[in-house]
N, C-alpha and C positions, 0 to 999 in steps of 0.2 A: 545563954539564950541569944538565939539571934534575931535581928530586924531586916527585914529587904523591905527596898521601897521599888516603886514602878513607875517610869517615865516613857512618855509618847514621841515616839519621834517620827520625821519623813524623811525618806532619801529617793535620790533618784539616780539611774546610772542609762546609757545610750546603748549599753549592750546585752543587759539580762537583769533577771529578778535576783540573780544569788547576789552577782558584783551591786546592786542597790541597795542586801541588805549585809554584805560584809563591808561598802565604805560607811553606809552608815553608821553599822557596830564600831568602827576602826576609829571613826568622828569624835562621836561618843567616848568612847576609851581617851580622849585625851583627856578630858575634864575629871570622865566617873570612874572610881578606880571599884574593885570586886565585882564586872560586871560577871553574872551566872547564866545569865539567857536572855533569849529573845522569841517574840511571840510576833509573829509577823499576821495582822488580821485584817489588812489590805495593801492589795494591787490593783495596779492599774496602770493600763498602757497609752500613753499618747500616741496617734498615729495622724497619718497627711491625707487628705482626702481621698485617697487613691487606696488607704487602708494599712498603708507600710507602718510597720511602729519604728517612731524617732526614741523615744525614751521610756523605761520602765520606771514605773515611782510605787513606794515601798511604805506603808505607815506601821509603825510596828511598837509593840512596849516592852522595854528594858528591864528586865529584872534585875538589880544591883542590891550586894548585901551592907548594909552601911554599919561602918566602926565605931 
């Protein structure tokens, strides 16, 4: 039988939503090993008042299967 547990993370990246949530995965992966997925159930964009987005930021949960 197995257990996964689920952890909440943020990232954020200057150029897109995907690179925010593969450095976050990548982050992750250093500590949490079997990760299986991820559940990305917000974004959001910072932008300059002019409406330009500077950074995309990512909140998402880790599904990891634990040994």
């Amino acid at each position: 039988m197995s257990v996964a547990k689920v952890i909440e993370i943020n990232a954020s990246s200057k150029s897109s939503v995907e690179d925010a949530v593969k450095s976050g995965l990548k982050k992750t992966a250093e500590t949490v090993k079997n990760i299986q997925g991820a559940w990305v159930n917000e974004v959001k964009a910072v932008t300059t008042a002019d409406g330009d987005v500077t950074e995309w930021r990512v909140n998402m949960r880790v599904t990891f299967v634990v040994d």
